[in-house]
N, C-alpha and C positions, 0 to 999 in steps of 0.2 A: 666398830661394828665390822666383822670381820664375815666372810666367804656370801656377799650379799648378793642377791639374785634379781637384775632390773631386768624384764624382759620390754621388750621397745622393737615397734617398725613401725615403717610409714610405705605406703602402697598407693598405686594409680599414678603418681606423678613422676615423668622418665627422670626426671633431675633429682631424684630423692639417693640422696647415697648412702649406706651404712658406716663408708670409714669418715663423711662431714660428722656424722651425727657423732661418732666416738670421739673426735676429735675437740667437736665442742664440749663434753661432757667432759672428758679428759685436760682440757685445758681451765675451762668454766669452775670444775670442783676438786684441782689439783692444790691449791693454794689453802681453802677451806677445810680439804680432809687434814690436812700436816696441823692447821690450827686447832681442827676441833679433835684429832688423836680418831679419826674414823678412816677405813678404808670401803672402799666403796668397789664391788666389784661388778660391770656393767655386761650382761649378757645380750645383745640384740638380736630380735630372727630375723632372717634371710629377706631381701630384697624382693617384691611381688607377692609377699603372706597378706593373705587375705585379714578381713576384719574376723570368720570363723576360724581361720586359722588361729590368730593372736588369741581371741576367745578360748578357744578349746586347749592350749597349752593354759591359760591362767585358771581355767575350770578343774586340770587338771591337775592342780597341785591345789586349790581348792577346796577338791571335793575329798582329796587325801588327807586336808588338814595339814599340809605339810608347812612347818614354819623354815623351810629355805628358803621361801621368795620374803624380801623384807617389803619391798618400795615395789609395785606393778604400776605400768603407766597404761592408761584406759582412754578410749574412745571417749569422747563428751558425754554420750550417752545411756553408759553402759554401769554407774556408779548406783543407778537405781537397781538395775538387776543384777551386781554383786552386791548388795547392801547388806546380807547377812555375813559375807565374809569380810569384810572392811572394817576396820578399827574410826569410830569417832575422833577426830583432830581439832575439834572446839576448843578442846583445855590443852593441847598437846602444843598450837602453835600459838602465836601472840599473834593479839589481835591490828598490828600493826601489819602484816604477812597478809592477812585476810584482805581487810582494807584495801589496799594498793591496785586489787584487783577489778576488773568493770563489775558492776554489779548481777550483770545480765552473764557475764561467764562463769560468774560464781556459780549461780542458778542450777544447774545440771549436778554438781556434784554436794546440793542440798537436800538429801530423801529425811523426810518428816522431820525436820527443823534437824537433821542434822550435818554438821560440816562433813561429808564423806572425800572428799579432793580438792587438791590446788590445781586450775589451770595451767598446764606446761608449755601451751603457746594455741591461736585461736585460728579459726576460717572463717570466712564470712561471703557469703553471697555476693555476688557484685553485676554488674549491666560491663561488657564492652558491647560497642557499637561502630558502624562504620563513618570515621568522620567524613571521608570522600564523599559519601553515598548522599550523607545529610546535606553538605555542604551546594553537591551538585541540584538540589532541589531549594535550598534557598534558606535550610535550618542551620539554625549557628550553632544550637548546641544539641546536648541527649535531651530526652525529654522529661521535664520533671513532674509528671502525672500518668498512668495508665492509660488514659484517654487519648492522651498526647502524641505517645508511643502509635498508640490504633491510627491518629489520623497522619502521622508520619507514613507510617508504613502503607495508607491506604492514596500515598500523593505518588511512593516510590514504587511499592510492585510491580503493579497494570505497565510503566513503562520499563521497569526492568528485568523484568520476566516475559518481555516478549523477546530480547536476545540472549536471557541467563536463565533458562526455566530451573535452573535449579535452585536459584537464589530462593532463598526462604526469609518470611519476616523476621517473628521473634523465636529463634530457636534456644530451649529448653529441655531441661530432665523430667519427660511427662511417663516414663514406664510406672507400671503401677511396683513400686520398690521405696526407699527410703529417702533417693534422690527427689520423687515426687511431693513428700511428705515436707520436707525442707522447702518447696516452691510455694505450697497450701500455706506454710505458715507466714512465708514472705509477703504472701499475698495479703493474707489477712491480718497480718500485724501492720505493712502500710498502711491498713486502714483501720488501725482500733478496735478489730473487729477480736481479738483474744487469739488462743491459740487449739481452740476445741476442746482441749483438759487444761482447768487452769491450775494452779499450787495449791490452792482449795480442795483438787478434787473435784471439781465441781463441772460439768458442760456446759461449753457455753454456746452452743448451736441449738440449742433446741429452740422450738418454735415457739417457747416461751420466755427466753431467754431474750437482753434487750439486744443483742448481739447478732441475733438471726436473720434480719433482714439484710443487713450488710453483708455477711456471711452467702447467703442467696443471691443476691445481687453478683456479687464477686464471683460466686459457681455459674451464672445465669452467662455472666458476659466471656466466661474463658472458653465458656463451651462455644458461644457464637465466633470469637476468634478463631475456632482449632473450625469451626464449620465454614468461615468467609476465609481459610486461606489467611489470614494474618498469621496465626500457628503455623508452621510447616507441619505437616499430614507425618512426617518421621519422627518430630518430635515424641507423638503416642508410644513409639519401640523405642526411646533413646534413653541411654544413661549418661555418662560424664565422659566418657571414651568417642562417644559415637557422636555427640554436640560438637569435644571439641573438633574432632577432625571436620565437622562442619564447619564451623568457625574459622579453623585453618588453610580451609581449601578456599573461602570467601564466598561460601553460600552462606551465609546469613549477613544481613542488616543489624539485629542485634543479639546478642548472646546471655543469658545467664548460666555463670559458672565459677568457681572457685578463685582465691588470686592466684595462684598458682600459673595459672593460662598467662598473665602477664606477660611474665620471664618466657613461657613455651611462646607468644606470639613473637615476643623481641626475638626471639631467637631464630624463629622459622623464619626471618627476615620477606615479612609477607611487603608485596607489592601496594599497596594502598596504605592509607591511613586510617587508624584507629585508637583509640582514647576508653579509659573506666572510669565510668562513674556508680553513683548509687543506684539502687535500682527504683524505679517511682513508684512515688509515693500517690494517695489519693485524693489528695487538696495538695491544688499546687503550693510551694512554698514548704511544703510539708515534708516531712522525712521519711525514705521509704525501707522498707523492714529488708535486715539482713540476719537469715540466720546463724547461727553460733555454732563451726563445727569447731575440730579442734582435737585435742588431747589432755588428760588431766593426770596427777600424781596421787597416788594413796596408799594406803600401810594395812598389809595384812591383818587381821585381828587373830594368825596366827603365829607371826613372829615372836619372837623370845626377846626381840629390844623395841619394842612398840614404838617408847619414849624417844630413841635414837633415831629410828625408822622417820619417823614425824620429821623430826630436825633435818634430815636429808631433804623429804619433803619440802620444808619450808624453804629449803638453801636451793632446790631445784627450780622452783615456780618464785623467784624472785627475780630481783630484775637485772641480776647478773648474770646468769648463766639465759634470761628468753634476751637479752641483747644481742648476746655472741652468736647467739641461734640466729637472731634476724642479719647479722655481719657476716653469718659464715654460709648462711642456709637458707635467708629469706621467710624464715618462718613469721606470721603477724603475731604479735605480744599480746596478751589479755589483760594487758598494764596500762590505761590509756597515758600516763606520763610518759612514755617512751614514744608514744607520737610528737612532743614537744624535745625529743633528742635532735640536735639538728642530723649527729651520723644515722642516726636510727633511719630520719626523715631521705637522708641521701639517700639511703640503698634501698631503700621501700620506691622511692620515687611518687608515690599518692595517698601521702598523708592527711593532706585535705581533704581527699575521700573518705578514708577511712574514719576521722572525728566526726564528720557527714552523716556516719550510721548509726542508723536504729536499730538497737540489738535486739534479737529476738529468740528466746529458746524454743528448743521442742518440748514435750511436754515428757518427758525421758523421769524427769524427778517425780514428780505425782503418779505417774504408769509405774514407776521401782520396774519390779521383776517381768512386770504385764507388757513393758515397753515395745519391746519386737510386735506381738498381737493387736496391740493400738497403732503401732504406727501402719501394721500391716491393714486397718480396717479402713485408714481415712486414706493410706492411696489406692486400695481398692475402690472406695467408694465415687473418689476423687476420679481415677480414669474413667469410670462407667461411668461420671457425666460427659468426661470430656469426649468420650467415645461416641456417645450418643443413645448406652444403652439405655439409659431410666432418666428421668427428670430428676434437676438437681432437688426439688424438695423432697421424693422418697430417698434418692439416697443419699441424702443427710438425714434422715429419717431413719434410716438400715442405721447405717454407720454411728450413729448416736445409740441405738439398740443391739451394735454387737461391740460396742466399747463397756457400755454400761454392764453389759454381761458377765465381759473378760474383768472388770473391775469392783464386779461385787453393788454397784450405783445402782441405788433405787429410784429410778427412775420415775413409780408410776403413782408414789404415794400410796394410803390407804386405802382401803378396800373401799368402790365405788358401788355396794350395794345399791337399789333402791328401797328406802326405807317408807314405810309407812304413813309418812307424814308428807312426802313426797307428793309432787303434782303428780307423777306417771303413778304412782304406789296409790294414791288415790283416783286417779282413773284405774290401775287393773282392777284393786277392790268394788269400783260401780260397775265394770263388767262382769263380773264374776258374780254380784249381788242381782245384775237384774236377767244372768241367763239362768241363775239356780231359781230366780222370782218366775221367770216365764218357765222353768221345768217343775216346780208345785206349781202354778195353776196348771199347767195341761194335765199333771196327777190328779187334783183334785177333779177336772173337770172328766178325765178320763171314768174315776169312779164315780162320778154321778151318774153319765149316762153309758155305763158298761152294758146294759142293755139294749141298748141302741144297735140297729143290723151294721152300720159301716166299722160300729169299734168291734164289734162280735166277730163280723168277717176277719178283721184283721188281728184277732186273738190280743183279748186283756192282757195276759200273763207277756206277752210279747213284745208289747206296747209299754208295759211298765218295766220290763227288764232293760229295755231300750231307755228309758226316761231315767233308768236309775244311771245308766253306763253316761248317759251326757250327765248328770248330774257330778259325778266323780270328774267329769274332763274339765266341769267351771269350777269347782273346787279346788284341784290342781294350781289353776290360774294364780289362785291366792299364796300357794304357796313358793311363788316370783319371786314375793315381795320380803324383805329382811334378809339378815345375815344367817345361812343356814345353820340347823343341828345335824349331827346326827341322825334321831328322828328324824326330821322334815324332810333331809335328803331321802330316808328306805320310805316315807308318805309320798314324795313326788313319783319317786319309779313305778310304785305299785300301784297309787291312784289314776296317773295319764295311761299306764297300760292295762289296768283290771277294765277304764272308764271306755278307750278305745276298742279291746276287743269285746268288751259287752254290748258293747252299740253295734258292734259290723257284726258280730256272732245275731244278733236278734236276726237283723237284715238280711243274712242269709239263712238261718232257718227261714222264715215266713217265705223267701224266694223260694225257699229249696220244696217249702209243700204246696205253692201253687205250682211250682216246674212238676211235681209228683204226679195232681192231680187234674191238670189243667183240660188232658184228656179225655178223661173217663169221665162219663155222664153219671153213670151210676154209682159213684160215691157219696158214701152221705158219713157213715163212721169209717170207714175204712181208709183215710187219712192219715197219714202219722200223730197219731194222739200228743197232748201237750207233752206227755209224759215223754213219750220219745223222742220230743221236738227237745223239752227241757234238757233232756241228755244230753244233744246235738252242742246246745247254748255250754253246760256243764264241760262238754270236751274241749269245745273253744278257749275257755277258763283258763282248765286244769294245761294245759300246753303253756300259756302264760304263764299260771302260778308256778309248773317246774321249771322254767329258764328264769325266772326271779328268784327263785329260793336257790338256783345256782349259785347266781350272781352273788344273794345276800350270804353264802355260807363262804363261797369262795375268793371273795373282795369283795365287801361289800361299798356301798359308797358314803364315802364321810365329807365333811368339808373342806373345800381342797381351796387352795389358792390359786385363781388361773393370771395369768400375765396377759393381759392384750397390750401391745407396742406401745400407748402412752398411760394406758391404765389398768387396773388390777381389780377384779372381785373375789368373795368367797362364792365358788360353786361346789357339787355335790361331782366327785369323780371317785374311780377304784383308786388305790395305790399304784396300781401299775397298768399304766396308760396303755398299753397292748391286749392286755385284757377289758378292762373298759370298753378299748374299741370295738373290739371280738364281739362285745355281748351288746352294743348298741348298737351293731351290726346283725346280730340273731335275731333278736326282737323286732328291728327295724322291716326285715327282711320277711318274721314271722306276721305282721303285720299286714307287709303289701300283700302275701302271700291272700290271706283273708279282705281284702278289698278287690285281688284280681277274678275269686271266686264272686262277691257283690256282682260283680261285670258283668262277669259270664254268666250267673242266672238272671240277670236282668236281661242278658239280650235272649237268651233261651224261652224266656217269659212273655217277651216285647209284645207278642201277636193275641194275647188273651185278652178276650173282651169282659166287657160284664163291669168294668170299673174295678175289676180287682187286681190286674196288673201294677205295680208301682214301678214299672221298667223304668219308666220316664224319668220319675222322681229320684230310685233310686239313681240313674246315670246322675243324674245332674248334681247330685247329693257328694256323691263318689267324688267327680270331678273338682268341684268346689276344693273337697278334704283333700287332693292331690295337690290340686293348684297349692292350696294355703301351705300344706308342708314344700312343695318345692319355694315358694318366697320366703317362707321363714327361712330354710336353711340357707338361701341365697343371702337373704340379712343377715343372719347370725355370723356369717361366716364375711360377710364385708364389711359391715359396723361395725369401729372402734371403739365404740359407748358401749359399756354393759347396758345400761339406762335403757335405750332403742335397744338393745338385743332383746330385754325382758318386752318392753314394748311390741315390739314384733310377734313374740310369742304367745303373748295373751293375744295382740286383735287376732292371730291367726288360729289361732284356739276357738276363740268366740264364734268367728266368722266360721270356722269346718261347722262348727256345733250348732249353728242357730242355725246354720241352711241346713243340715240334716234333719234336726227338729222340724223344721219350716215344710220339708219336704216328704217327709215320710208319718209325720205323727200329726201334727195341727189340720193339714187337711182332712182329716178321718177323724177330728173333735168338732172340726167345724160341719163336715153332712151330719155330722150327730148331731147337731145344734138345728141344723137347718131342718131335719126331719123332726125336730121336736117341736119346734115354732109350728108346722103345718098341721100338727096332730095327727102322723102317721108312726105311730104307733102299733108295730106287728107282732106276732110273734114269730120267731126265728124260721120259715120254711121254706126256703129259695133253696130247689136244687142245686150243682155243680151243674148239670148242663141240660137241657131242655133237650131228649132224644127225638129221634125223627118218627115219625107216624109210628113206628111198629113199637113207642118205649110206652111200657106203661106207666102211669101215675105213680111216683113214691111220696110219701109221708118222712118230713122230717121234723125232728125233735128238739127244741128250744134249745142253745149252747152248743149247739153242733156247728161243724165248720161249712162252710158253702164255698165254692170258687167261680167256675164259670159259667153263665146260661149261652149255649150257646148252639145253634139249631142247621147242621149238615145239610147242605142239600144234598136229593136223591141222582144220583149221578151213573153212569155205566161202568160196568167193569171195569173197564180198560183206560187206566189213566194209569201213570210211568211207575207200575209196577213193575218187579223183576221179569223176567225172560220167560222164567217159569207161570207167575199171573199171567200173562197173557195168552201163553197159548193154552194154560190149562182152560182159561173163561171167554176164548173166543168164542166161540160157539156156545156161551152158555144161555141163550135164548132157546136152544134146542136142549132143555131140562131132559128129555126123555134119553137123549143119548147119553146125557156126563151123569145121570142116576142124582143128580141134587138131592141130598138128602135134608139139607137144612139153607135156608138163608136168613140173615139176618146183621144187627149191628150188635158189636163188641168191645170191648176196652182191651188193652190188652200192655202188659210188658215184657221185654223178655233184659235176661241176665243172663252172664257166664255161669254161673253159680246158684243155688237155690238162697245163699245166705245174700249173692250182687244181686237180684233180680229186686231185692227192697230198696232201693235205692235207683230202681230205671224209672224212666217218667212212664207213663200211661201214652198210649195211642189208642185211637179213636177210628176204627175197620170196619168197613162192608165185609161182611163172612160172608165164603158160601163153602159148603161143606158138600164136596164130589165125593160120592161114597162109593162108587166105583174102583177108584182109584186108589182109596183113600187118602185123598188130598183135603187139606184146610187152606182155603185160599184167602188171603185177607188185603185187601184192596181198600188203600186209602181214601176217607171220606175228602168231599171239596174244601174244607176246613185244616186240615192237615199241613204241615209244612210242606214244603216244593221239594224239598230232599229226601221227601218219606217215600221208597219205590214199592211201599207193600211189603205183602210175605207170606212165602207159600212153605207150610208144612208139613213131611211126610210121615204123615200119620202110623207108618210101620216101625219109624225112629224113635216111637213112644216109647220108654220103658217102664213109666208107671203113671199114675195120676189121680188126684184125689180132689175132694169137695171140703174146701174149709170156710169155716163163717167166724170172723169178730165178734168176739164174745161180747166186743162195746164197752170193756172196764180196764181197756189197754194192756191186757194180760196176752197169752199168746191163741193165736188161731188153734179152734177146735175142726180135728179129720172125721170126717163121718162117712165118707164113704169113700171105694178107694180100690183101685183095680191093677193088677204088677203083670209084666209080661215076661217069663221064666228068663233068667237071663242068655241059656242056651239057645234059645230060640229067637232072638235078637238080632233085627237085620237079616233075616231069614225071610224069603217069598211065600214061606207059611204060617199059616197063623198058629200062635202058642196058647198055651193054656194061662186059662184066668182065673185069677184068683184077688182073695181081698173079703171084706169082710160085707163087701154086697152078693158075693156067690156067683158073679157074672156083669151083666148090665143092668146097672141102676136105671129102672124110672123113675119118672116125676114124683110120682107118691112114695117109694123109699125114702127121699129126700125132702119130705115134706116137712119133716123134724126139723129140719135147718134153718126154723124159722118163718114167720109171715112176709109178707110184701113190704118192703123196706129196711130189712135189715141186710148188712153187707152179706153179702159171701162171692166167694173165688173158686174156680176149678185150679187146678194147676198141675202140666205136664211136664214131665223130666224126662230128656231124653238123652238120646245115646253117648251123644257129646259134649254130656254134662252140663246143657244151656235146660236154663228154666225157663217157664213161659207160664206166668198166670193171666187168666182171664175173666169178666167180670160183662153179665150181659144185666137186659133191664129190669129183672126180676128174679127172687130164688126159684121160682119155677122151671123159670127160663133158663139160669145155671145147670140143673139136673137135667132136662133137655138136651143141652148143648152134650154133657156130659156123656149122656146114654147114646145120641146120635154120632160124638165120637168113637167111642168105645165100638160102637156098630161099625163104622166106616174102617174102623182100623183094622179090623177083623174081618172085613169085607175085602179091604184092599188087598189083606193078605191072599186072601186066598184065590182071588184074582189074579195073583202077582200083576196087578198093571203099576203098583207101584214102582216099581224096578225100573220101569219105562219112562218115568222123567225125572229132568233134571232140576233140581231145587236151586232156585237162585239166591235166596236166603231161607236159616231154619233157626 
């Protein structure tokens, strides 16, 4: 075997030479090459090459496929992550070569049952200790338990750390690195406790595992040494470099570290006394775990003499050439019959140590290629106990969940649906059965007494759009339970959101027409008809329905598999989890958006009497639904059980939906119950508000809407009207000077807009109309909110204004009369010409057309700066009135110009 390429270092230890190493090699298989006709040609790198260094020159011939290199010598643990490049050596070498070897150094260079390397010589963990140190306290020897060690150290410190603070107990390789990972396994192989990935594949930490307890225990008590000072605090930064120099300088009591340190301690001719032993074990008596580092032989699977390659192999990891090694170099044998060599025994000097140990691998064969990432997860996890970040049960917990990752290990079994047959799957199905049981009866009972005034006030069509939308949210519920479809998934989204925003969409129409009407006395049809209301519910909808018909065109949601850390369900997600969240994020968002409105008309509302406010109910309604989604998603997202997750979601379903029900619908079944047992029996005629002396009587009509009765007392001008009320109505007890040409009560809204003025609430004003001026003074009744300061209008700001009345079939307002003020002459101190299809000022009797006593109608003025203002007095008489004595005043003012003379505090 001719121009052969071994590439070979060794690194970290000062006594490591390159020309020992050729020299054993050179003498070792000087004899054997001449008998077997092989030359062997030996290349080694440079003294101080890293382990990536060696790595990356073998990677790179490799990954060229180059067959120059015949024979590469590997790291113990590094046969699993070349294993695509390595030549099997099962049939290559005789099973007598194999054999010879410990069983436990075999190990590393076995990936999936196959022989991938010969051990070329071994490391093993080991305990020196200080025998002075012991001996001055009264121990005769190391200690042969972990406990042992703790109560040593806890007789020696306290007294010798008050002249030697540097002295440290048990110093160790605790950086979070490889060194660490070799300490974890030491640990837990002293105690039976496995090596966290066994040859199986298999973990053995899990909390289910019979392994974990001890495993726990063992992380429980490391962390409390590195917290009581038994650890030296440097240990957590230390590798192999920075131990031993502790060790060397005589801060430490005892040491774990390679044998190597031996020879370096003989050498540093250190002043005290010290001895190696094993490291302890966890039952006295017992043997304590050393791990297997070391170096191994193997054969490219790209060489051109495979067969030949092997045979070098086997001639190199025999026990001629690891003797010469241990006679020239101290290297330890993977051969345990060369501890029975007496020369072997001479130059080792602790042999009896050595047969002592319990071998223990890293889990390097089972991880293969994954190796570097697993060893990297368990000394991460491993320092973050010892550090004191997390408790060692999560992160044994992490670190079993990001091994399992890197490894492909199905950790969580199948899918933990809850199925049907299930105790929780039959409790969701009895909740879901008996809130759709309590929404038909409140339907049924709603239709029976729809004639009733509490359900009438609070509109059928409202009540049962409402009754339908909770009806879809306990239905939803059902759909928890089983392993999803397709289907079931695009039924859950469209039913929990059509059922959600159907319910809040009712809630705020009905808010939104008692906030409309709550003011105005004189409404009776002039409310938002169902018809408009229905559209309001309609637009609610349709905003859901287009962000769902996104979703479903655009990812839709199918059955996805979710991971929870020890367990797995089929849930309903997009394919791509950023959009998912996007859009449970829009909806989520479109939602609160529609409960933050709930709010705000319930407190807009709060102060309306008459029992038809539901401020109360709805807060409490709201809150409730708030609460239960902030606990749900507090449990969804901290239960481990899908089980409880589904659980959580149904009571929290139930609970938003039955107290909405509870609060907003069942009370308005039950006065209907309660008025039917007494036999009051009415027909529908309860105004909106019971006006003050000067309102006349109206007549209202079966199925009409009513809101408030509610009775203003008479009160004086001057209550925190603008700048402008006040001083236009100081003096208004002296009628003869300010020309009064009208007093009376009003409803009144105003809007930016003729199209925003439908949508202003009503206010409820003392008019008084100074025709002199032409001012419209409108001075809030006692009844009014605290923040209402009035409103005064300059009647010459009018640019047109007309008389409309509801035609009562939800169709649009009829204009019948109707007066413009030329646009040139606008804001002008003079009066302009009039026109319109009344020929000037309408009286009472023009207007008489518009209806009898009790049908709605509205004036309404437009003015300069494009704000509207309709208004709405206690009669249509009274409307045309108002109307004509505007028109007058306005045209009065002008030509007066006194308008010009004040200043309007609001218009």
């Amino acid at each position: 075997m001719h121009d052969r390429l071994f590439a070979y270092s060794w690194f970290r230890a000062p006594m490591d030479n390159n020309t020992l190493e050729l020299d054993v090699l050179t003498r070792a298989t000087s004899a054997w090459q001449t008998a077997n006709d092989v030359t062997i040609d030996f290349q080694l790198l440079p003294v101080g090459s890293t382990s990536n260094d060696i790595m990356g020159t073998i990677n790179a011939y490799f990954s060229a496929a180059s067959p120059v290199i015949d024979v590469v010598c590997l790291d113990i643990v590094w046969p699993g992550q070349l294993a695509g490049h390595l030549a099997p050596l099962d049939t290559l070498v005789t099973p007598q070569a194999v054999a010879q070897h410990a069983p436990a150094s075999l190990e590393p260079g076995v990936v999936k049952g196959k022989l991938l390397a010969l051990p070329a010589w071994s490391d093993y963990g080991l305990m020196y200790y200080r025998k002075d140190l012991l001996a001055r306290y009264g121990f005769m020897g190391p200690p042969s338990t972990w406990d042992e060690m703790a109560t040593i150290l806890a007789r020696i410190l306290p007294a010798e750390q008050s002249t030697t603070p540097t002295l440290a107990g048990f110093v160790t390789q605790l950086r979070s690195y490889e060194g660490l990972t070799c300490n974890v396994m030491e640990w837990l192989g002293g105690a039976g406790a496995g090596t966290l990935l066994e040859s199986n594949a298999t973990l053995s930490s899990l909390e289910s595992s019979p392994a974990y307890p001890a495993v726990l225990r063992i992380a429980e008590r490391t962390r409390r040494w590195v917290r009581d000072g038994l650890i030296g605090p440097t240990s957590l930064t230390s590798t192999e470099t920075e131990t031993a120099d502790a060790w060397l300088a005589g801060n430490a009591v005892f040491l774990r570290h390679w044998p190597h340190i031996r020879h370096a301690t003989a050498k540093a001719n250190v002043s005290w006394t010290w001895d190696v032993a094993p490291l302890p074990s966890e039952i006295k008596g017992g043997a304590g775990g050393a791990v297997i580092g070391g170096w191994a032989y193997a054969v490219s699977r790209y060489s051109k003499q495979v067969g030949v390659a092997a045979k070098v192999v086997e001639y190199l990891a025999g026990k001629d050439v690891q003797k010469s090694r241990i006679l020239t170099n101290n290297k330890l044998p993977s051969i345990p019959a060369l501890y029975d060599d007496p020369e072997v025994c001479a130059a080792l000097g602790m042999c009896d140590t050595l047969r002592r140990l319990q071998l223990v691998a890293r889990p390097s064969s089972p991880a293969g290629a994954n190796y570097v990432y697993v060893s990297e997860h368990i000394s991460t996890a491993w320092a973050s106990i010892l550090r004191g970040d997390t408790t060692p049960a999560r992160a044994l917990k992490q670190m079993n969940a990001n091994m399992a990752a890197v490894l492909g290990i199905d950790l969580l079994g199948p899918p933990t649906n809850v199925l049907p047959g299930d105790p929780i799957g039959i409790a969701v199905f009895a909740l879901t059965g008996v809130g759709i049981a309590i929404t038909l009866g409140s339907a049924v009972f709603l239709t029976v007494h729809r004639a009733a005034k509490p359900i009438r006030a609070a509109s059928v069509p409202l009540l049962a759009a409402a009754l339908a939308g909770m009806a879809m949210c306990y239905a939803w519920m059902s759909l928890l339970i089983g392993i999803p479809t397709p289907a079931s998934c695009v039924a859950q989204t469209w039913l929990l959101a059509f059922g959600a925003a159907l319910t809040l969409a009712t809630v705020v129409v009905k808010s939104y027409r008692l906030y409309c009407v709550a003011c105005n006395p004189y409404l009776a049809k002039a409310a938002p008809s169902l018809r408009v209301l229905g559209a309001f519910v309609a637009a609610f909808m349709s905003v859901d329905a287009i962000l769902l018909a996104i979703w479903q065109g655009a990812d839709p949601l199918a059955p996805t598999d979710v991971k929870l850390t020890s367990t797995r369900y089929t849930g309903c997600a997009s394919r791509d989890p950023g959009f998912h969240t996007a859009m449970v994020a829009v909806t989520g968002v479109y939602h609160a958006l529609i409960l933050a409105l709930c709010v705000w008309l319930a407190v807009k509302t709060r102060d309306v009497g008459g029992g038809y406010s539901d401020s109360r109910a709805v807060g409490f309604a709201i809150y409730n639904v708030v609460l239960s989604v902030v606990l749900v998603l507090l449990l969804v997202n901290t239960v481990e059980t899908h089980r409880y997750q589904v659980l959580a979601q149904a009571v929290g379903t139930f609970s938003a939906v039955t107290v909405m029900q509870a609060s907003l619908v069942i009370p308005k079944l039950f006065e209907a119950a309660s008025s039917a047992r007494k036999g009051k029996q009415r027909k529908s005629e309860v105004r909106d508000i019971v006006v003050s002396t000067v309102a006349a009587p109206q007549t209202f009509n079966p199925g009409e809407i009513t809101t408030v009765q509610h009775a203003p007392k008479q009160k004086q001008l001057m209550r925190n009207t603008s700048a402008e009320a006040a001083s236009s109505s100081s003096n208004l007890a002296q009628q003869q000077q300010q020309q009064i040409g009208k007093s009376g009560e009003l409803s009144y809204r105003v809007g930016r807009s003729a199209f925003a003025v439908h949508f202003a609430a009503w206010q409820l004003a003392k008019a008084h109309l100074i025709t002199r001026r032409g001012l419209l003074v409108l001075e809030p009744v006692d009844s009014a909110p605290a923040d209402d300061p009035g409103r005064v209008v300059k009647l010459h700001q009018v640019t047109s204004a007309q008389i409309q009345r509801d035609t009562g079939s939800g169709g649009a307002a009829r204009r019948f009369s109707m007066w413009t003020l030329a646009a040139s002459t606008v804001g002008s101190s003079r009066g302009g010409s009039i026109s319109g299809s009344a020929g000037g000022a309408v009286n009472s009797q023009s207007s008489g057309g518009i209806g009898g006593a009790g049908t709605a109608a509205t004036f309404v003025l437009h003015m300069v700066s494009g704000q509207t203002m309709t208004f709405m007095a206690p009669s249509v008489a009274e409307v045309a009135e108002w109307f004509d004595a505007i028109n007058a005043a306005r045209v009065s003012g002008k030509a007066s110009g006194q308008s010009s003379a004040v200043t309007v505090g609001a218009t």
